[in-house]
Phi, psi and omega in degrees: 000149165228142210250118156292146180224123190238117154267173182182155178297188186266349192308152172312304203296299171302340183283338210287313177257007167267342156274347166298294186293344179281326166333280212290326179299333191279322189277355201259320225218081180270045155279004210230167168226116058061043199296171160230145191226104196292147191221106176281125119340124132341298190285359195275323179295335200232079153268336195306296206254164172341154147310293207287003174264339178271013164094049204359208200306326173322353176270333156311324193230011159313299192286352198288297172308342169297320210256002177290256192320331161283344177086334158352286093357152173255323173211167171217154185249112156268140140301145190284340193268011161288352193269083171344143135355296184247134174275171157321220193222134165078024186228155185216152157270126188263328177195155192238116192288183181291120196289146143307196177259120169243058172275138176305158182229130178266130148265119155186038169121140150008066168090013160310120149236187198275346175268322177266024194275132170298175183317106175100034171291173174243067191299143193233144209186138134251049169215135193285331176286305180309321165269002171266338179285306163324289155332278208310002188252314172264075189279350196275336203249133194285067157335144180195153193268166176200108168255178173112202190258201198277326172276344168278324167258356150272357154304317176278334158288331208265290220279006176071002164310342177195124204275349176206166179219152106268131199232176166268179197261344185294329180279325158323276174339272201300333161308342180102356167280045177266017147277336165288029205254089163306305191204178158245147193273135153277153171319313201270338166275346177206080185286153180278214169257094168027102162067043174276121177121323202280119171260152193207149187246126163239112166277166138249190224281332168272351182260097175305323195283259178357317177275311191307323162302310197278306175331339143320340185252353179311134163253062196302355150259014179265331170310325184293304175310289235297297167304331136332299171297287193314332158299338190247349169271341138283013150253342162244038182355078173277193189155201200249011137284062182184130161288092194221122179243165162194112174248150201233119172217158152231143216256105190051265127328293212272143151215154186238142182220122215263110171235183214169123182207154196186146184281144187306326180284347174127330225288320175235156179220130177227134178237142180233180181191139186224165188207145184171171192296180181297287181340313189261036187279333183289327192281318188290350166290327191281316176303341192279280195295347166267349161307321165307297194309304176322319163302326188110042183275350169289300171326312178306305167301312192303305159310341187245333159314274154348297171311320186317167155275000000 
């Protein structure tokens, strides 16, 4: 037998997709066993203030790659859209499951939707892209930041702190609340956030016996979006300070890819959007986020950059 050690945060939701991959590897592999080893986060520590003020997602997935690297671990389970860009050194993403739904979800009652809510509601969102998108549609409704996890903030909604939510819809699902799910945002009223909905396994990058187990769980046409989304938010070297959305789908053959940079209040939204064959998804991703930078979409960033604290 062989025994894995899969780290992960302590949140419902990361334990939630690090026993979905200890599952599905026990059913793929009985040769193998499986520890799960919870692991506290930086960001886990610093829930009080903004994301963008506490030094973004990267703080999710520091100590898990320390423990990579230390060996203290073997794999670690992400959300993809928490995963920098450029990885440590020696680390791989070994594999990316099959993506869930990744449209954003309005929470606010029985058959809510974002066109009827009313005027001056107090919508609770921390991501700057879902408030410029929002914005630009609902400009009468009162944006408010909201952190924590997922049980934590439908708690702040049920207690009347906020009149509304948006969340993403995948983690909703897999905790089991898609019934609190009022309505769905579509791509087009709301792009998502770069590989939102996607889980992905990191390895490192030489332990071949690790990756050979985990690829059984690989998903090559979500791998495909997925790397995709991730090219045009690392040509405009985006993150969760930054309203930046970028989605991927594919159409037969064909993928089509979607970008998005927008001021947080609504006021400007620049969309760009490229279609091609599969093959050619890394270059049309590139085009796509230089199609942005060209619209001005570098000024929008350079300003919020700037702004930061």
């Amino acid at each position: 037998m062989t025994t894995l050690y899969l780290g992960t945060r302590k949140s419902a939701l990361a334990l939630w997709q690090a026993n979905h991959v200890r599952e599905r590897l026990l059913a793929c592999h009985r040769d193998l066993t499986i520890t799960l080893v919870p692991m506290t986060t930086e960001g886990d520590r610093r829930l009080g203030g903004p994301l963008v003020e506490t030094g973004g997602k990267a703080l999710f997935t520091k100590e898990l790659e320390q423990g990579l690297l230390e060996r203290r671990i073997d794999l670690a389970v992400h959300s993809m859209k928490d995963v920098v860009a450029e990885l440590p050194a020696g680390l791989v993403i070994a594999a990316i499951l099959e993506r869930e739904d990744p449209r954003d979800a309005l929470i606010a009652g029985p058959g809510a939707t974002l066109a009827a809510l009313p005027a001056g509601l107090r919508v609770g969102t921390e991501s700057l892209r879902r408030r410029a998108q929002i914005q630009a549609v609902r400009p009468d409704l009162q944006l408010a930041g909201l952190r924590g996890n997922v049980n934590s903030r439908l708690a702040r909604f049920d207690r009347g702190e906020y009149g509304a939510l948006i969340l993403a819809a995948a983690g909703l699902k897999r905790l089991g609340f898609t019934d609190r799910i009022s309505s769905y945002l579509e791509p087009d009223i709301s792009l998502p956030a770069a590989a939102q909905g996607a889980i992905g396994i990191e390895c490192r990058a030489h332990d071949d016996a690790t990756q050979a187990y985990v690829t059984a769980l690989h998903h090559p046409d979500t791998a495909v979006c997925v790397q995709a989304e991730r090219i045009v938010n690392a040509v405009l070297a985006g993150g969760c300070r930054l309203p930046i959305g970028a989605f991927a789908t594919l159409e037969g053959p064909d993928i089509r890819i979607r970008g998005l940079v927008g001021e947080p209040d609504g006021r400007h939204l620049l969309r760009a959007e490229r279609r091609g064959e599969r093959g050619a998804a890394a270059s049309l991703a590139r085009a796509v986020a230089e199609d942005l930078l060209h619209q001005g979409a570098g000024r929008i960033i350079d300003a919020l950059r700037n702004s930061a604290p």
